[in-house]
Backbone as CSV, one residue per row, in Angstrom:
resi,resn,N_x,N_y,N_z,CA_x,CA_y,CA_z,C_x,C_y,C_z
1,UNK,121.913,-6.249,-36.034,122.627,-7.521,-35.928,122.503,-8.071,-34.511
2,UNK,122.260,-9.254,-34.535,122.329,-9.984,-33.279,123.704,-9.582,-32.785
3,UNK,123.352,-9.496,-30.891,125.067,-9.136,-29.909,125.899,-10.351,-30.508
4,UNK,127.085,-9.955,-30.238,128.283,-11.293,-30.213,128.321,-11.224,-28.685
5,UNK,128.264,-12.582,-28.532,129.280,-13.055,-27.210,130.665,-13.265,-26.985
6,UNK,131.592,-12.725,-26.636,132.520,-13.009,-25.983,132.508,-14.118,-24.693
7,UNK,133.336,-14.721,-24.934,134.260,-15.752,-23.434,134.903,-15.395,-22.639
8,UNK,134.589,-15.070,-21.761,134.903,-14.195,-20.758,135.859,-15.274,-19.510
9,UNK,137.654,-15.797,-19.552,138.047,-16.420,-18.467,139.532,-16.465,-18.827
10,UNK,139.849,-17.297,-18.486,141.704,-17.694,-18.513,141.717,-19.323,-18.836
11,UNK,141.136,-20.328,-18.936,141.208,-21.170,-19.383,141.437,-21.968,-20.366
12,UNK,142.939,-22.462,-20.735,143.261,-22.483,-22.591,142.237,-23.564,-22.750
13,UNK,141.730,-24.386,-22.016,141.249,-25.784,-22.656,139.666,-25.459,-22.613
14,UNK,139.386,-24.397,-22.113,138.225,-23.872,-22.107,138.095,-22.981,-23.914
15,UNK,138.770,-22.000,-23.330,139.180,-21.396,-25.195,139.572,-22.103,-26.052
16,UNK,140.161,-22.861,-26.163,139.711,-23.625,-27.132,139.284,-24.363,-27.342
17,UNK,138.128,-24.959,-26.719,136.921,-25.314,-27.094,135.971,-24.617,-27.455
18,UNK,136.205,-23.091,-26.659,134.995,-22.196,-27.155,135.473,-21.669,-28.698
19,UNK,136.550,-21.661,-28.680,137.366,-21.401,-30.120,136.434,-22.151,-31.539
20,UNK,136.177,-22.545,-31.747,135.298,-23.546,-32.212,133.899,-23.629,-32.415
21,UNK,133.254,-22.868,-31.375,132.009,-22.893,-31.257,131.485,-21.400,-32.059
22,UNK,130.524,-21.751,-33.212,130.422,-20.378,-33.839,129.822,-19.427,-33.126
23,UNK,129.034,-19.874,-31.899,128.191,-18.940,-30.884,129.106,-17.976,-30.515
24,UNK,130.552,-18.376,-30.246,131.146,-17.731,-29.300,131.919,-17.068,-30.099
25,UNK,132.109,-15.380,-30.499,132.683,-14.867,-31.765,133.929,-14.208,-31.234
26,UNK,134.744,-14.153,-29.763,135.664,-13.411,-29.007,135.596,-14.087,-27.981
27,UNK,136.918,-12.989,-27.223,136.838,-13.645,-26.214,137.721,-12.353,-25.158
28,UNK,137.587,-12.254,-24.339,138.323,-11.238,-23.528,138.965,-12.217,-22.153
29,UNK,139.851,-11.776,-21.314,140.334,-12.257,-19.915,140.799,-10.389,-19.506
30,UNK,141.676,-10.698,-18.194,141.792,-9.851,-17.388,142.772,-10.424,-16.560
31,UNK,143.522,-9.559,-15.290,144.602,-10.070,-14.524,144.015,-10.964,-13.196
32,UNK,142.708,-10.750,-12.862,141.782,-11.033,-12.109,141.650,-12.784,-12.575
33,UNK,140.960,-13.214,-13.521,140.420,-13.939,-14.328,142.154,-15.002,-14.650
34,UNK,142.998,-14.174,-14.506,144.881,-15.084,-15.355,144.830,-15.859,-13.576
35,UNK,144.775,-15.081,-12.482,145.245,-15.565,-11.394,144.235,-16.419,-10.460
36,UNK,142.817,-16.000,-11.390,142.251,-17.395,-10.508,142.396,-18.930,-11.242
37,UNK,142.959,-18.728,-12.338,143.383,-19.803,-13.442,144.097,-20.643,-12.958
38,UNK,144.729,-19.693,-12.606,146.452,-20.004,-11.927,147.704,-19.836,-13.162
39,UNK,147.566,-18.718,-13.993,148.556,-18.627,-14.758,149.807,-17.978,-14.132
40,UNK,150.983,-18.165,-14.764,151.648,-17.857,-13.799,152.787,-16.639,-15.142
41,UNK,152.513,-17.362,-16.382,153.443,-16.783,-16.990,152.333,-15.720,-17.926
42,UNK,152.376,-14.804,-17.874,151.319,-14.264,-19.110,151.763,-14.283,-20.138
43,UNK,152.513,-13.725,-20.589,152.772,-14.109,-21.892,152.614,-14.975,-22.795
44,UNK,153.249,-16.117,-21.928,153.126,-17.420,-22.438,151.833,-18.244,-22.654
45,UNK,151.075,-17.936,-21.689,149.588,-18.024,-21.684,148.938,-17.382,-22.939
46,UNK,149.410,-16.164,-23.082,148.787,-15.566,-24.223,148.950,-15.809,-25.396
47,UNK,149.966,-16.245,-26.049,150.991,-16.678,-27.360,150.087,-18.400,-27.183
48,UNK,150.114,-19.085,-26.155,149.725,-20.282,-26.164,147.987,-20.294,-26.951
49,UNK,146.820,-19.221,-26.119,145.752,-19.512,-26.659,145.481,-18.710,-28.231
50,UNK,146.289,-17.812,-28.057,146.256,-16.789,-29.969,147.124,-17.881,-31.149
51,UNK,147.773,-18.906,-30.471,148.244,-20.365,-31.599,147.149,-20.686,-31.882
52,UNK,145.900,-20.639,-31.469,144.809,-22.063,-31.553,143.500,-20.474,-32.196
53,UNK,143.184,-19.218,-31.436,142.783,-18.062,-31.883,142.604,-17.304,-32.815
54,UNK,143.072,-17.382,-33.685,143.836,-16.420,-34.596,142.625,-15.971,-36.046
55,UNK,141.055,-16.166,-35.675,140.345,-15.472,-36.724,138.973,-15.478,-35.551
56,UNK,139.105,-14.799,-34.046,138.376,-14.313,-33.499,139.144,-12.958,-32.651
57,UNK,138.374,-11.716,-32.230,139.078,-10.609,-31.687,139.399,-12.038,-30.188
58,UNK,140.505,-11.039,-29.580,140.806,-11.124,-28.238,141.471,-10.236,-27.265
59,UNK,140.850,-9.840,-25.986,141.310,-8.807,-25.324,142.234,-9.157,-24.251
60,UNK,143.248,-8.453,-23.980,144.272,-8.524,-22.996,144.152,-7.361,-22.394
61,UNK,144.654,-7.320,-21.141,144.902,-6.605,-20.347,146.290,-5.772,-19.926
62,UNK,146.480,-4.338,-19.854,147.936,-4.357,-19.140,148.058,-4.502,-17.939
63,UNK,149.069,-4.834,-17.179,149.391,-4.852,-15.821,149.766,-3.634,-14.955
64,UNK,150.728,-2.924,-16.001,151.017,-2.021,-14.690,150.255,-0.701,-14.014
65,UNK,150.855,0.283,-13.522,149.903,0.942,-12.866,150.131,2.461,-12.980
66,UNK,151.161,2.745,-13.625,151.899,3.889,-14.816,152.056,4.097,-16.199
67,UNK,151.372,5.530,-16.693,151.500,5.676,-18.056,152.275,5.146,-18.971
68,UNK,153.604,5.120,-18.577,155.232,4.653,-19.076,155.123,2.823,-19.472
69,UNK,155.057,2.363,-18.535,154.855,0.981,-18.609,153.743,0.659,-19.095
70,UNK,152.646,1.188,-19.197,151.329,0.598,-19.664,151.552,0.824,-21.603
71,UNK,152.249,2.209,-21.621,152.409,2.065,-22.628,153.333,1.019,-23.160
72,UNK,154.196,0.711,-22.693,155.188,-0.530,-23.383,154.430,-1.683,-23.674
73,UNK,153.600,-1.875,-22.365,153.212,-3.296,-22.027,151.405,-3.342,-23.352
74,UNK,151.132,-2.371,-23.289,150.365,-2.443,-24.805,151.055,-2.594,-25.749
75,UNK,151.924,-2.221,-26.033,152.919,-2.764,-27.926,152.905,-3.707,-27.663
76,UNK,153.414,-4.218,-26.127,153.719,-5.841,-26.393,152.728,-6.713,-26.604
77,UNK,151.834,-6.525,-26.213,150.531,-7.155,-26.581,149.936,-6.769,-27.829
78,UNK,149.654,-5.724,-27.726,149.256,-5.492,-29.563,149.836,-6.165,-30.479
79,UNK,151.645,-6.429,-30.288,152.465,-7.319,-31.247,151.951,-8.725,-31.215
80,UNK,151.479,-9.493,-30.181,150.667,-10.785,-30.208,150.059,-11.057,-31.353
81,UNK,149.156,-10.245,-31.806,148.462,-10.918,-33.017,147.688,-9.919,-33.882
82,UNK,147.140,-9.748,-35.062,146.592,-9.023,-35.749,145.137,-8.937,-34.705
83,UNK,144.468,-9.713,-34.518,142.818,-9.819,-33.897,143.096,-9.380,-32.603
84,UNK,143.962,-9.102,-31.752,144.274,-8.454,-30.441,143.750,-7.237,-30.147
85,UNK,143.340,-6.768,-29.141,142.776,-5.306,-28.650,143.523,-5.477,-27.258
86,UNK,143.909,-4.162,-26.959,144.865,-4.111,-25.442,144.186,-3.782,-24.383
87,UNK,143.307,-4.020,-23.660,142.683,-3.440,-21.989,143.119,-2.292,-21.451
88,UNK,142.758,-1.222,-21.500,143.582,0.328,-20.717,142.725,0.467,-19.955
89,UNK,142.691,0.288,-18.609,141.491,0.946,-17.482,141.529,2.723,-18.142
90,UNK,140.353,3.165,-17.989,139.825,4.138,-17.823,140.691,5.019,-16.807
91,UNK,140.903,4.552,-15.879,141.981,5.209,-14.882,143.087,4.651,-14.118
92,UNK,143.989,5.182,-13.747,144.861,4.324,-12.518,144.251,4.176,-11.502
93,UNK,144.765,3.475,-10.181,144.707,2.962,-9.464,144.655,4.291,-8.466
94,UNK,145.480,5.507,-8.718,145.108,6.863,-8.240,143.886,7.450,-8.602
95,UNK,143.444,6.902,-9.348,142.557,8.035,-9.900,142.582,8.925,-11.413
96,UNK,144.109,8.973,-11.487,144.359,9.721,-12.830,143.817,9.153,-14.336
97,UNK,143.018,9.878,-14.915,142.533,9.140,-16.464,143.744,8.932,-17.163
98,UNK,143.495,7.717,-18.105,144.353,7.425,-19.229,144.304,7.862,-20.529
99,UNK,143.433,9.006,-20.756,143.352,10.224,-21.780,144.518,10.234,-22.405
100,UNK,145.204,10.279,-22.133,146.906,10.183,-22.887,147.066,9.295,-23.548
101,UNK,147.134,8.634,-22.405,147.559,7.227,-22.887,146.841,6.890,-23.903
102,UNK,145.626,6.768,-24.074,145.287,5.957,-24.945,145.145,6.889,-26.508
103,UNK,145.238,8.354,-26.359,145.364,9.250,-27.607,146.920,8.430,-28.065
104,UNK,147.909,8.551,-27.828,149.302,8.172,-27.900,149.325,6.789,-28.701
105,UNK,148.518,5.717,-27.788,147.888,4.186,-28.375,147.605,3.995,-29.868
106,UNK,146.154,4.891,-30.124,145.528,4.973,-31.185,146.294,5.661,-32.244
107,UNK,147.491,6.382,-31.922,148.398,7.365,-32.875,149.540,6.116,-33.310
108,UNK,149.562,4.916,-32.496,150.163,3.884,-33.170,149.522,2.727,-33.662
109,UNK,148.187,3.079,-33.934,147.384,2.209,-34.619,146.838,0.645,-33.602
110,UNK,147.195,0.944,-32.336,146.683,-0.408,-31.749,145.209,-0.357,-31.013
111,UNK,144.706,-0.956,-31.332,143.346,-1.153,-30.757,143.061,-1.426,-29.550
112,UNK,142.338,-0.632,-28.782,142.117,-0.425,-27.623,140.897,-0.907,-27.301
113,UNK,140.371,-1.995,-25.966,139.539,-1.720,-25.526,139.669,-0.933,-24.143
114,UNK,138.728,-0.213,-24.014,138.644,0.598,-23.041,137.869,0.053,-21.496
115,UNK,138.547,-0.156,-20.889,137.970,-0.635,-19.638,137.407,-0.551,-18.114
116,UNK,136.707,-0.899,-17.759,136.295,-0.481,-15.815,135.710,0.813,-16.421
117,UNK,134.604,0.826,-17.109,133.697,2.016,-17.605,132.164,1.873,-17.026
118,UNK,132.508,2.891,-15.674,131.682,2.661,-14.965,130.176,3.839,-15.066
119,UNK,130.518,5.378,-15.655,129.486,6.407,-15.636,129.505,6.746,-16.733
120,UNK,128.392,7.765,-16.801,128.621,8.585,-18.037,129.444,9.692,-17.873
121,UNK,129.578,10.290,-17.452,131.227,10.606,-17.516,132.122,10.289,-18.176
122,UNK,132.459,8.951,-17.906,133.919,7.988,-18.262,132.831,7.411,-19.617
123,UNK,131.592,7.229,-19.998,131.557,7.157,-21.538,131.596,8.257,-21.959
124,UNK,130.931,9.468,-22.100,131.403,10.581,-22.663,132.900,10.629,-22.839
125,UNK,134.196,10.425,-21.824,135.246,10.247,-22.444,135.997,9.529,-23.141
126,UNK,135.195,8.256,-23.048,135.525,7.052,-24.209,135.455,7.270,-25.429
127,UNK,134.253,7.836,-25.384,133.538,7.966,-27.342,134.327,9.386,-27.857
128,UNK,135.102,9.918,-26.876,135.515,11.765,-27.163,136.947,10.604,-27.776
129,UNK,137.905,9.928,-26.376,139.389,10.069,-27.000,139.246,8.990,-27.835
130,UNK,138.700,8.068,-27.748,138.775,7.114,-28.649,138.456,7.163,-30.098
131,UNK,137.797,8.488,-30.569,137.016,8.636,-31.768,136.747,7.608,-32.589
132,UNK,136.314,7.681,-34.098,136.485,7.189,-34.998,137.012,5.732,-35.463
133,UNK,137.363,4.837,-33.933,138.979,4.332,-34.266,137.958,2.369,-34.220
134,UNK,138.498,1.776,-34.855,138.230,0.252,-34.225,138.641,-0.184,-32.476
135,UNK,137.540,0.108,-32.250,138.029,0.341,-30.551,136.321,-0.386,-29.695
136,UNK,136.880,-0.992,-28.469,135.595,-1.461,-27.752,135.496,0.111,-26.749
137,UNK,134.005,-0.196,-25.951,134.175,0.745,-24.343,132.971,-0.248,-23.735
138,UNK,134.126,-0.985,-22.756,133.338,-2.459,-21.509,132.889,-1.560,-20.520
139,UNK,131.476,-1.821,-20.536,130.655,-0.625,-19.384,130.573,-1.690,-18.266
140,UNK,130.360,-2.024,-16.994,130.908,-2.959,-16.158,129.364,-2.936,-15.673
141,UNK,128.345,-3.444,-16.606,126.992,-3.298,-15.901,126.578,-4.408,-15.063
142,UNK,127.315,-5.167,-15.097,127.226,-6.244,-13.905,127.324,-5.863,-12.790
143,UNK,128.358,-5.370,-12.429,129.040,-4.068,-11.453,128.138,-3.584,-10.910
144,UNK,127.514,-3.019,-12.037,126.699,-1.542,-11.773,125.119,-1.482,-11.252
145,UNK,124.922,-2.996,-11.688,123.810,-3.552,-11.375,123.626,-3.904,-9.849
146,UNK,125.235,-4.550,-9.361,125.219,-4.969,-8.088,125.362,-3.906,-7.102
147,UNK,125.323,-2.222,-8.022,125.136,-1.128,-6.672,123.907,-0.762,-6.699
148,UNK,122.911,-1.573,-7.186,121.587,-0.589,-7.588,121.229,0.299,-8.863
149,UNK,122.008,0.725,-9.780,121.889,1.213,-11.026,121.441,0.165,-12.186
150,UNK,120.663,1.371,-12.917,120.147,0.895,-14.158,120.620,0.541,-14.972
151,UNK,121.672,-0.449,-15.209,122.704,-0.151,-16.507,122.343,-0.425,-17.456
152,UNK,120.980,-1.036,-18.182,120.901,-0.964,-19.451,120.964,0.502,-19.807
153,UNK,120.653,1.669,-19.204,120.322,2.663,-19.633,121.683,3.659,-19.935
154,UNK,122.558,2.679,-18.794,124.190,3.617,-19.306,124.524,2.904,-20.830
155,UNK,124.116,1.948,-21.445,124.700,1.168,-21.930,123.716,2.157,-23.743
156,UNK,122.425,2.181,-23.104,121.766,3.144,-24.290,122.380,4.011,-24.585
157,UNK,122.939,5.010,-23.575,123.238,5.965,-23.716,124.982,6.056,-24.669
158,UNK,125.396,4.817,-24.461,126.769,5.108,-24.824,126.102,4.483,-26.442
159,UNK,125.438,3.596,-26.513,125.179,2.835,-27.977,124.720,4.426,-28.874
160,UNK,123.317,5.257,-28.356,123.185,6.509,-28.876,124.773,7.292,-29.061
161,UNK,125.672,7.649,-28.278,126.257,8.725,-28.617,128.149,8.321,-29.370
162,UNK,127.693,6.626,-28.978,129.311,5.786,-30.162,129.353,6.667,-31.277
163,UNK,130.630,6.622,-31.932,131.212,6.605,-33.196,131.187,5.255,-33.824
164,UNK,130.600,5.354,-34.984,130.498,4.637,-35.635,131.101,2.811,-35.727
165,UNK,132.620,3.176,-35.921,133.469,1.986,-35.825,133.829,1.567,-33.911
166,UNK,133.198,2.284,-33.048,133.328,1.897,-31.572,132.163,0.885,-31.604
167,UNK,132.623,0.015,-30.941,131.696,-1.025,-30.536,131.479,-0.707,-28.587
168,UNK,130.265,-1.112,-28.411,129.971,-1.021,-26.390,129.653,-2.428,-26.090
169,UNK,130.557,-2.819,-25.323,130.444,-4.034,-24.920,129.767,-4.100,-22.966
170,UNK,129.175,-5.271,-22.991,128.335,-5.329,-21.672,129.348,-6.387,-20.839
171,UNK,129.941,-6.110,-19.714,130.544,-6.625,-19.129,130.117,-6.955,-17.730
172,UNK,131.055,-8.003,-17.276,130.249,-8.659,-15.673,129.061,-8.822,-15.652
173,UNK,128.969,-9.973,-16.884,127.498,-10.491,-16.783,128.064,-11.489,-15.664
174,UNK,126.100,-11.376,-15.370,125.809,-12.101,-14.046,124.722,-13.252,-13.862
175,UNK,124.032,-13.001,-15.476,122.815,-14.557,-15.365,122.546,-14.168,-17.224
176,UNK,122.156,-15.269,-17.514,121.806,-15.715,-18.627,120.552,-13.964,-19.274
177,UNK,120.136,-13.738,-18.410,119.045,-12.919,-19.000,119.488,-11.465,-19.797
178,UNK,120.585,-11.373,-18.749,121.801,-10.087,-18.930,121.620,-9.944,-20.942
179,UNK,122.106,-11.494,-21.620,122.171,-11.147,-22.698,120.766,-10.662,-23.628
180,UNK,119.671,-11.000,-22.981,118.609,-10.442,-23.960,118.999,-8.679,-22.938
181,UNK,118.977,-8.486,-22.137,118.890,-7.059,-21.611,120.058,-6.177,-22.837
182,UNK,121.019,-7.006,-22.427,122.359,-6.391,-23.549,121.693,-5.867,-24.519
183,UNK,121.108,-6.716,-25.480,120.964,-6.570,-26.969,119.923,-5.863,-26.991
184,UNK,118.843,-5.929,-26.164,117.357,-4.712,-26.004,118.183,-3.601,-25.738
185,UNK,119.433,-3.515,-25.605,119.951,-2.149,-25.035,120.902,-1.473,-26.431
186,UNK,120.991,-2.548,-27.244,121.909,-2.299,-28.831,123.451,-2.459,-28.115
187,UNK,123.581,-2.826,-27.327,125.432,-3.211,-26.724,125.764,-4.175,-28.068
188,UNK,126.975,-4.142,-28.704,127.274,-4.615,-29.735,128.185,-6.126,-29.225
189,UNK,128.319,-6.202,-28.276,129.344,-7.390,-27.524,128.837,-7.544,-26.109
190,UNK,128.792,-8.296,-25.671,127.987,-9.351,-23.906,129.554,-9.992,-23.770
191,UNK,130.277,-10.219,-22.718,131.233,-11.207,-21.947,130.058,-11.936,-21.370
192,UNK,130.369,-13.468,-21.392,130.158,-14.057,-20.914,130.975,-15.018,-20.069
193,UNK,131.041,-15.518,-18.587,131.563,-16.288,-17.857,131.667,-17.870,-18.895
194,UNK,132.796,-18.553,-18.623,132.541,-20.207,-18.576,131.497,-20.845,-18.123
195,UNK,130.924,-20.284,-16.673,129.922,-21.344,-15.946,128.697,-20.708,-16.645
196,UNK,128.684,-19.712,-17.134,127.381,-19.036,-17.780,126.724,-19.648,-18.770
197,UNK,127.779,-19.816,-19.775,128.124,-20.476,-21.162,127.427,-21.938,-20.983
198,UNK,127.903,-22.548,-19.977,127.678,-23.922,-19.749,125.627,-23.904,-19.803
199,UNK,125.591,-22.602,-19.314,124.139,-23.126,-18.828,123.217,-22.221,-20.392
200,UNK,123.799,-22.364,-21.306,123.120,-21.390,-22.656,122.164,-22.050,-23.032
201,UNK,122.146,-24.309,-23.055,121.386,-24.894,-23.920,119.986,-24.775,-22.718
202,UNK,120.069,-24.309,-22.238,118.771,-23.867,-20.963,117.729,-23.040,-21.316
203,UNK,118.199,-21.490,-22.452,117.294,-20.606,-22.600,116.362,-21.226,-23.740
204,UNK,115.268,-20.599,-23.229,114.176,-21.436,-24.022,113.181,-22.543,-23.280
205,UNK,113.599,-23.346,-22.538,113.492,-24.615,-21.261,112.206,-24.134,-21.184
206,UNK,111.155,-25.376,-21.560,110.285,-25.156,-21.024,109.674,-25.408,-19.598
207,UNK,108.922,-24.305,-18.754,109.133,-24.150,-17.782,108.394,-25.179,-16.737
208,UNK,107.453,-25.831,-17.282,106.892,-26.921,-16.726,107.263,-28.005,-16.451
209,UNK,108.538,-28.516,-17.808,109.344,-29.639,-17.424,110.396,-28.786,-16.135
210,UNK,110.771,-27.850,-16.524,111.570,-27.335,-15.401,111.451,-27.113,-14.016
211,UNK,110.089,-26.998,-13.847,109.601,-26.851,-12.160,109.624,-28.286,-11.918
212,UNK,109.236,-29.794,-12.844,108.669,-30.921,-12.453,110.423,-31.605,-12.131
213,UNK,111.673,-30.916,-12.945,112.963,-31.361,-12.688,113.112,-31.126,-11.085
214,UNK,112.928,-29.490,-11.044,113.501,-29.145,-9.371,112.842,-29.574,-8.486
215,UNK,111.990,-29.713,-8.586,111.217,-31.020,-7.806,111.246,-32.317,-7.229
216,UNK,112.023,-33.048,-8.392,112.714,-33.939,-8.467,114.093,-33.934,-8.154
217,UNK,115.027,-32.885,-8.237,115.952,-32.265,-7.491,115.696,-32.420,-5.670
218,UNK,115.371,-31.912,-5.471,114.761,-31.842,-3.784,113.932,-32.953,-3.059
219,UNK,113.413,-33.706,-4.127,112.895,-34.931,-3.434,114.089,-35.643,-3.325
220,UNK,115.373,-36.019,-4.234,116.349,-37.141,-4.372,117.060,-36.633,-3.686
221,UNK,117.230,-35.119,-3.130,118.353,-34.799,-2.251,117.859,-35.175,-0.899
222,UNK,116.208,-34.841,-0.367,116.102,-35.372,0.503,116.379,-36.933,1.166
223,UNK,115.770,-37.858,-0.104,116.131,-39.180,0.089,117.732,-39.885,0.306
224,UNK,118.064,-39.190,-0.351,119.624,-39.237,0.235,120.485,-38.759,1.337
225,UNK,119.810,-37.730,1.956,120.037,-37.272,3.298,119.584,-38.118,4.346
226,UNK,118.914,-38.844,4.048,118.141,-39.708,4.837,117.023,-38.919,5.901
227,UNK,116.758,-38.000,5.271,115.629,-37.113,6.346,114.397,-37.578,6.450
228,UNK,113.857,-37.550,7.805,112.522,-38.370,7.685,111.761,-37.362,9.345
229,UNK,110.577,-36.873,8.621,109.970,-36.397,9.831,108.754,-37.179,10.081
230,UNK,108.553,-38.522,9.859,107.015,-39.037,9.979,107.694,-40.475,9.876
């Protein structure tokens, strides 16, 4: 099957427009992504875009930074909507895995995506606690790309050793190409940015009109600068 794209931002007027668009089959945000928005209330933010949502997945995030609270703050989100999946980093902010946590999660039936899945390591423990379950694991190959690593190849490796009903999603994309890499890699889900999205009716562009555009780009910027060496 062709990847799904996810919408990857905090923007209701953005989501729902992408809401709409059959390209776009999900959609994920993050606490990162709520505060460059400028949301201020989450909740309310969230209840606002799952009104208009409500027959595509969507991922939330928890906030806090303890087992105790993360667990609350997943029911509360899981209660949002049937198509909801809850965000559990892979670890705290110490260091400590959420192995618990998220066995505990799945023992109340809420769907987890698993997040900030940076090695194989941390997929080997995705595909172990998560088993069997309707569950994502977001490998951060954007990330991973920007330290020098291969990440289609973490991304093989987790597609080879998934359970069945786990889906591997490709996260912190970073250019349009990411999504053919994704899907040569069998990742079952790509995030994609807003400004990314914008530039989709591009792939394909043939490249001759395209060099003769930027061309034309740089001549009209010059003429408008008024630059003149002759």
């Amino acid at each position: 099957m062709p990847i799904k794209i996810y919408a990857d931002g905090a923007d209701p007027k953005s989501i729902l427009e992408f809401s709409e668009d059959p390209m776009i089959q999900g959609f994920t945000t993050n606490p990162s992504l709520l505060r460059k928005a400028g949301v201020s209330n989450y909740e309310e933010f969230a209840k606002e875009v799952l009104s208009k949502v409500k027959d595509k997945p969507f991922s939330f995030e928890v906030i806090s930074d303890n087992w105790d609270d993360m667990e609350a703050e997943a029911e509360i989100i899981s209660s949002w909507g049937e198509n909801v999946y809850v965000k559990i980093p892979t670890m705290t902010t110490s260091g400590i895995k959420t192995t618990g946590l998220i066995k505990s999660l799945i023992s109340k039936n809420i769907k987890v995506n698993l997040t900030c899945v940076f090695s194989y390591k941390q997929i080997d423990d995705a595909i172990s606690v998560l088993g069997n379950t309707d569950s994502i694991i977001s490998i951060f190959a954007g990330r991973m790309m920007d330290a020098g690593y291969d990440a289609p190849s973490f991304i093989r490796y987790a597609v080879y050793s998934k359970k069945a009903q786990q889906k591997i999603l490709w996260a912190s994309t970073r250019e349009l190409w990411n999504i053919r890499q994704a899907e040569d890699a069998g990742a079952d889900i790509i995030t994609v940015g807003y400004d990314l999205l914008k530039k989709m009716h591009l792939i394909g562009k043939n490249l001759e009109e395209f060099s003769r555009e930027t061309v034309q780009m740089f001549h009209d910027d010059a003429v408008k600068s008024g630059f003149k060496l002759l």
